[in-house]
N, C-alpha and C positions, 0 to 999 in steps of 0.2 A: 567402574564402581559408582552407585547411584548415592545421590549424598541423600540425607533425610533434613528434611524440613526440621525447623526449629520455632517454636513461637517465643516472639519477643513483644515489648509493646510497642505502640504506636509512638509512644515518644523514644523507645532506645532505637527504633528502626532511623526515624528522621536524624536522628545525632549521627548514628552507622553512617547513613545516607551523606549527610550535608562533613564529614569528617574525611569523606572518598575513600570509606569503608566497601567492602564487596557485600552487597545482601543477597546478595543471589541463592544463598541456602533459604531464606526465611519467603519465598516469590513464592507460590503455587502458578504454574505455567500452564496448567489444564484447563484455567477457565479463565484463562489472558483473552484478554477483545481488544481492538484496535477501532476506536468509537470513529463513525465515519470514513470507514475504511471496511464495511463489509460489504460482501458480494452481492450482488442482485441479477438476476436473468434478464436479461433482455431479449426481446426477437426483433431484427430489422431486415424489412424486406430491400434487397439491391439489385438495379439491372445488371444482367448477363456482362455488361462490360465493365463494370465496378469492381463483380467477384473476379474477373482474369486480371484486370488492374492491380488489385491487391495479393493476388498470388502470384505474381509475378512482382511485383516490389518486394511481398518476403520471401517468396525465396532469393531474390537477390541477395537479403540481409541476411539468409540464415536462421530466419524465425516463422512463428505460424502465421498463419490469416489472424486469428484472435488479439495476437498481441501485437501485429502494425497498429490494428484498429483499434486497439487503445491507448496505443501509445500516443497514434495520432490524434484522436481524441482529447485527451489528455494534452497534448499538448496546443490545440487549438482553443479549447478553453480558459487554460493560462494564457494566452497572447490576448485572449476579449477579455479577462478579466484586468487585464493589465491598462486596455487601452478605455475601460473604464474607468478604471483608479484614476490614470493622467487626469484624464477629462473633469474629473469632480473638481 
């Protein structure tokens, strides 16, 4: 069953909200964005023992090429940003 939207104002929403009231009827979820957190294409060129490297570490894991390489990414990132924070 698809609920319908309801409009309410911006102050009965915050009281709902801050009360741990459910607004989830009142959201529009169609035009939701998650600000720094959208996608961009990237192209990187790797040598021939990189790409067997990394597909043979996910398949190990059970995952694709795409998502080692970001995870590891991602996770390389956080450990410099970390050992810059100490540093300051």
């Amino acid at each position: 069953m698809k609920k319908s939207k309801t409009t309410i104002k911006a102050s009965e929403l915050d009281r709902l909200f801050d009360e741990g009231g459910d607004i989830t009827a009142h959201l529009d979820y169609s035009s939701a964005r998650r600000p720094g957190l959208e996608q961009k294409r990237v192209n990187v060129d790797f040598p021939q023992w990189v790409i067997d490297s990394l597909d043979f570490q996910a398949s190990r894991m059970g995952v694709t090429r795409q998502s080692i390489i970001k995870v590891w990414i991602a996770e390389r990132l956080k450990e410099e940003s970390e050992v810059i924070s100490a540093s300051s």
